[in-house]
C-alpha positions in Angstrom: 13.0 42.3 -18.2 16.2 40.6 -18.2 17.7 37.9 -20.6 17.1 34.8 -17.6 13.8 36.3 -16.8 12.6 36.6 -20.0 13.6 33.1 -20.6 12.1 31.8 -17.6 8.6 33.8 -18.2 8.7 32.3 -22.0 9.7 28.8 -20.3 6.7 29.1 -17.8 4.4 30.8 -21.0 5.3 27.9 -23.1 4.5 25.1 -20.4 1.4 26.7 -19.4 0.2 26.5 -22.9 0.9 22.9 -23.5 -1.0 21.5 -20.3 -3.9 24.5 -20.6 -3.2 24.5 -16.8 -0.7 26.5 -14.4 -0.6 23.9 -12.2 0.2 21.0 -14.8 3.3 23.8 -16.0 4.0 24.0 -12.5 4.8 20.4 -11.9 6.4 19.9 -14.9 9.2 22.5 -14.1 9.4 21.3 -10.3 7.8 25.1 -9.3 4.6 26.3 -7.6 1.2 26.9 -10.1 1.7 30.6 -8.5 5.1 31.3 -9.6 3.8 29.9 -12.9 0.9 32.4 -13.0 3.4 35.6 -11.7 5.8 34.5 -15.0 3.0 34.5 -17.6 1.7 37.8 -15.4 5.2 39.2 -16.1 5.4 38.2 -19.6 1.9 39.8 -20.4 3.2 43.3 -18.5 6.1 43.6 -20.4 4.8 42.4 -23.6 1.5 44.4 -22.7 -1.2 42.0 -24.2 -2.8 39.0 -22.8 -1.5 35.3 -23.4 -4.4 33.3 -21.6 -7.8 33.7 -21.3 -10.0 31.7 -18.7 -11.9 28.4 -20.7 -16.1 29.5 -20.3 -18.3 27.4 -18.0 -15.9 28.6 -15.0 -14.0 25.9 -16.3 -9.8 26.6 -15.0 -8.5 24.9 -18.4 -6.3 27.9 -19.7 -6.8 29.0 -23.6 -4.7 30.7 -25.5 -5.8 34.2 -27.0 -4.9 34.5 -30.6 -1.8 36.7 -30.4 -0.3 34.0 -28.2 -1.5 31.1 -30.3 -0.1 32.5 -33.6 3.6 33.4 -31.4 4.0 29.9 -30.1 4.9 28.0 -32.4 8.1 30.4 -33.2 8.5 30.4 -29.1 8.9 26.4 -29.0 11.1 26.0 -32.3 13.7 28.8 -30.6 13.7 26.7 -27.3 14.2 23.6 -29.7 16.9 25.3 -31.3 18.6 26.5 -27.9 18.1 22.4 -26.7 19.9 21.4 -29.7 22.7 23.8 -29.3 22.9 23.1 -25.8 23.3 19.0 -26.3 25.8 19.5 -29.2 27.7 21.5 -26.7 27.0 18.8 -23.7 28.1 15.9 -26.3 31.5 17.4 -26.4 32.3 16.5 -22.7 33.9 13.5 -22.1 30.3 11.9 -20.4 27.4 13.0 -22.6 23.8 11.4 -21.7 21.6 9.3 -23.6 18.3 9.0 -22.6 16.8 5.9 -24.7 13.3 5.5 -23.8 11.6 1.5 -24.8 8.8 -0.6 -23.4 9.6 -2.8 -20.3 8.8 -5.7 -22.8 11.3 -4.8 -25.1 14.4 -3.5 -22.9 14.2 -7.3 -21.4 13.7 -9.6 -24.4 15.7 -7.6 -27.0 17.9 -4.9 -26.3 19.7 -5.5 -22.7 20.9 -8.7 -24.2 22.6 -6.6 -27.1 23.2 -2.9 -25.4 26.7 -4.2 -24.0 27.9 -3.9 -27.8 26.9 -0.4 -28.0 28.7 0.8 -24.6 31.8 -0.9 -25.8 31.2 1.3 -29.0 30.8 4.6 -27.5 32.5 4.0 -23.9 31.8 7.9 -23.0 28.2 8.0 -23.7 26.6 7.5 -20.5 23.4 5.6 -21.2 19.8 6.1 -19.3 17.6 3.7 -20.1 14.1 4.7 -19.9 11.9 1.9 -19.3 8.1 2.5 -20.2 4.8 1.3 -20.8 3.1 4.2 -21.9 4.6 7.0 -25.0 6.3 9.4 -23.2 6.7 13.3 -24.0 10.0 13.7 -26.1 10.3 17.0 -25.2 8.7 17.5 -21.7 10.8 14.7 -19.8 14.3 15.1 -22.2 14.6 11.8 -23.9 17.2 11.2 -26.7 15.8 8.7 -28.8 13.6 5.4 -28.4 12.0 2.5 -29.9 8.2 2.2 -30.0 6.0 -0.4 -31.7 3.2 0.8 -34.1 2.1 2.3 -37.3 5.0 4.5 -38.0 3.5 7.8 -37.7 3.4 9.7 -34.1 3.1 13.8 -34.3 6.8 15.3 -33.2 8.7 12.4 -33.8 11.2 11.1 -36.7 10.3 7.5 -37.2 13.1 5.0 -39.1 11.7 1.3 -39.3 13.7 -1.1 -37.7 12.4 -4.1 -37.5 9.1 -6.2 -39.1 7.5 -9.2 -37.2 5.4 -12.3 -37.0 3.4 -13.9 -34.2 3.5 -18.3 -34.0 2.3 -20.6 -31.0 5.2 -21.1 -28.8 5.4 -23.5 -25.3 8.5 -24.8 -23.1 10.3 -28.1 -24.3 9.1 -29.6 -21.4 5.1 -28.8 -22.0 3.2 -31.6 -20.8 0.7 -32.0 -23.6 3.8 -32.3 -26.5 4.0 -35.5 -28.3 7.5 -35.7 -29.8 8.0 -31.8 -30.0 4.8 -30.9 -31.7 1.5 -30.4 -31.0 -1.6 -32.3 -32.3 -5.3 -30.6 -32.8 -6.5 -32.9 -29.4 -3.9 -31.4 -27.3 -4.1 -28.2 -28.8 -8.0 -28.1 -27.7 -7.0 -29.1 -23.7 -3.9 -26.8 -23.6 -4.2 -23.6 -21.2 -3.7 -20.5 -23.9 -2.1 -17.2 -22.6 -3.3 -14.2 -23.9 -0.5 -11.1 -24.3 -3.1 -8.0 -23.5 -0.3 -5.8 -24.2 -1.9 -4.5 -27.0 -5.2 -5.4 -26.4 -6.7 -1.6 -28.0 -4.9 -2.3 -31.2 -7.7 -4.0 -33.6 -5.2 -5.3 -36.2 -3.6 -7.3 -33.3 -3.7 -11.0 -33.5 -5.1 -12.6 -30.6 -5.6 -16.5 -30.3 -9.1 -16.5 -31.7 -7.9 -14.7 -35.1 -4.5 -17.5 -35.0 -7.2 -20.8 -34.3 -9.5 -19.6 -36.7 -6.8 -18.8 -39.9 -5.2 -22.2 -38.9 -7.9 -24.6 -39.2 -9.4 -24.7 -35.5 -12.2 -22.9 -35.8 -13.8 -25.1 -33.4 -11.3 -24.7 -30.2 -12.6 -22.0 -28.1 -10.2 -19.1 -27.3 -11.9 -17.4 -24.5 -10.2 -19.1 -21.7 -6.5 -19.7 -20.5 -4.2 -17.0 -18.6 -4.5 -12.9 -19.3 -0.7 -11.3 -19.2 -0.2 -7.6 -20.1 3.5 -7.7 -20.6 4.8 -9.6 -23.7 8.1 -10.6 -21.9 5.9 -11.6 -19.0 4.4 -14.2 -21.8 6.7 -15.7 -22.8 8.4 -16.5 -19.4 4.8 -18.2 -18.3 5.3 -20.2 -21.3 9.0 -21.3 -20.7 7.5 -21.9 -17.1 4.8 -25.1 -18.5 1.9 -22.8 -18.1 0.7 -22.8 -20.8 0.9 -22.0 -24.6 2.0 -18.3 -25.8 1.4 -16.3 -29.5 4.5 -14.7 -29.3 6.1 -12.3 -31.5 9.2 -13.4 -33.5 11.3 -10.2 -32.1 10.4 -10.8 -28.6 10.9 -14.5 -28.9 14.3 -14.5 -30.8 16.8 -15.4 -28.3 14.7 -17.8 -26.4 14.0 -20.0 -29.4 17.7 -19.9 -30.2 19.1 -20.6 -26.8 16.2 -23.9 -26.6 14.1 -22.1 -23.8 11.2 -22.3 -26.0 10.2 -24.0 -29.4 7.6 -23.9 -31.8 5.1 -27.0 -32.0 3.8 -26.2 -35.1 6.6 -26.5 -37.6 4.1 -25.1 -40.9 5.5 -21.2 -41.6 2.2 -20.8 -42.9 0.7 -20.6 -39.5 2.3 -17.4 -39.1 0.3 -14.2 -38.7 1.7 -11.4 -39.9 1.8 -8.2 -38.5 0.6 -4.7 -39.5 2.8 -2.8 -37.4 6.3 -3.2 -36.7 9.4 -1.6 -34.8 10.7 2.0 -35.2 13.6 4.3 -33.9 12.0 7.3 -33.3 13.4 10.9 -32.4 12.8 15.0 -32.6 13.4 15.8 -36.1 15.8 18.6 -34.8 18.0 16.2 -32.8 18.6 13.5 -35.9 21.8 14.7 -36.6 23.1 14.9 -32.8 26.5 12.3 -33.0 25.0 10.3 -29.4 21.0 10.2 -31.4 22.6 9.3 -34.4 25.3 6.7 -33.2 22.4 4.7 -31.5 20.1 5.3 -34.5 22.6 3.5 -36.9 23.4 1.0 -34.0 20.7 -0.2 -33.6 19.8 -0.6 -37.4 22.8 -2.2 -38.0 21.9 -5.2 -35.4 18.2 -5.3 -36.5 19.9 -5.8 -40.5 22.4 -8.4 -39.5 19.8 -10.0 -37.6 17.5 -9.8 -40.5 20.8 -11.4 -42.7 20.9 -14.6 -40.6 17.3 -15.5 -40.6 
């Protein structure tokens, strides 16, 4: 077997395991499930023992035999270490990529509004942002480095916290049930609540019953009012009049500076904090890649001056 189809049959090998399915492998490297199955059937032949064995119950999930199970780990740190080479070299070019991947919430309400400052910083990194909802396979579909929301901890991945946050009641200057800029308990109890359901599976996050009840309003009911699952979605609802919006303070930043929204309850102590927080997250192996790394303390450095001025 040659060097490129060796490659391409460890490639197709190394796909194949991580979906248990040729044709999962197949569309991930943009090939037919057969040429799939003819790699891993050429890999087998030259290596001469079996990589896969069929699931029982006729089922067509793939499963590893042990030979190949105790091999692949070695097989994916090589084709780590090959990536790695490969994007040092790439980063010497005069246009290296950056693939930054961040939820849809977050690209709009924090870092579009700041990314300018990093393209005048690196002028010949050519940025992709990746905007999206759901965590997204480091690896698999080539991204750089991100920003996610959580607990810190996610198998593959480097995490550096970045920022800690707070969620508080916020409205438009112009909501109808305001008397002088704040809120009293009467209008509070006829004011339409929006719910952010963007993290609706998380139990430690604060919905409008948990705020009501740790405020003193145990008796304003919380089950009504508008259902939004995108935070930056929210809090434009709430700039529109529509209603009232727990919003969280990183999110809410810039539109509380530039007057689009306030705060009608002035009392700090109505704050909820929050359990989880912001992290720049990346493949241990790429940390130390100048464009992963130039981002990484980029974006740290405007989360600490940011931090400095509050």
């Amino acid at each position: 077997m040659t060097t490129p189809a060796y490659l391409n049959a460890l490639r197709a090998f190394d796909a194949a395991a991580r979906h248990q399915s040729f044709s999962a492998a197949a569309a991930e490297l943009n090939v037919t499930p057969a040429a799939v199955g003819q790699q891993v059937r050429n890999l087998e032949s030259w290596l001469g023992i079996a990589l896969f064995a069929r699931a029982s119950s006729g089922s067509a999930r793939l499963v590893l035999t042990d030979a190949a199970r105790a091999a692949l780990p070695d097989i994916r740190e090589g084709f780590e270490r090959l990536t790695v080479g490969l994007a040092r070299l790439k980063d010497a070019g005069m246009h290296a990529g950056l693939t930054i991947t961040v939820s849809p919430a977050f690209a709009a309400k924090w870092l579009l509004p700041r990314i300018e400052r990093f393209q005048q910083a690196y002028p010949d990194l050519d940025v992709l942002l990746d905007t999206n909802a759901r965590s997204v396979d480091f690896q698999a579909e080539r991204i750089d480095v991100g920003v996610r929301y959580g607990g810190g901890k996610w198998p593959g991945l480097t995490a550096v916290r970045l920022m800690d946050e707070v969620m508080f009641p916020v409205c438009s200057p112009d909501f109808a049930q305001l008397m002088g800029g704040t809120l009293s308990a009467a209008a509070l109890e006829g004011s339409t609540l929006i719910h952010d359901l963007s993290m609706a599976n998380e139990p430690d996050y604060p919905t409008w019953r948990m705020w009501l009840d740790a405020s003193g309003y145990p008796q304003i009911k919380a089950n009504h009012g508008l259902r939004i699952n995108n935070s930056a979605a929210v809090l434009q609802a709430a700039m529109e009049g529509q209603g009232l919006a727990l919003a969280r303070s990183v999110m809410v930043r810039d539109d509380l500076a530039a007057g689009r929204l306030i705060r009608p309850f002035a009392d700090k102590g109505l704050d909820c904090p929050l359990t989880q927080a912001y992290y720049v997250v990346y493949r241990p192996e790429c940390g130390e890649l100048p464009k992963v790394r130039a981002f990484r303390d980029w974006v740290l450095g405007e989360a600490g001056a940011l931090a400095s001025e509050a």
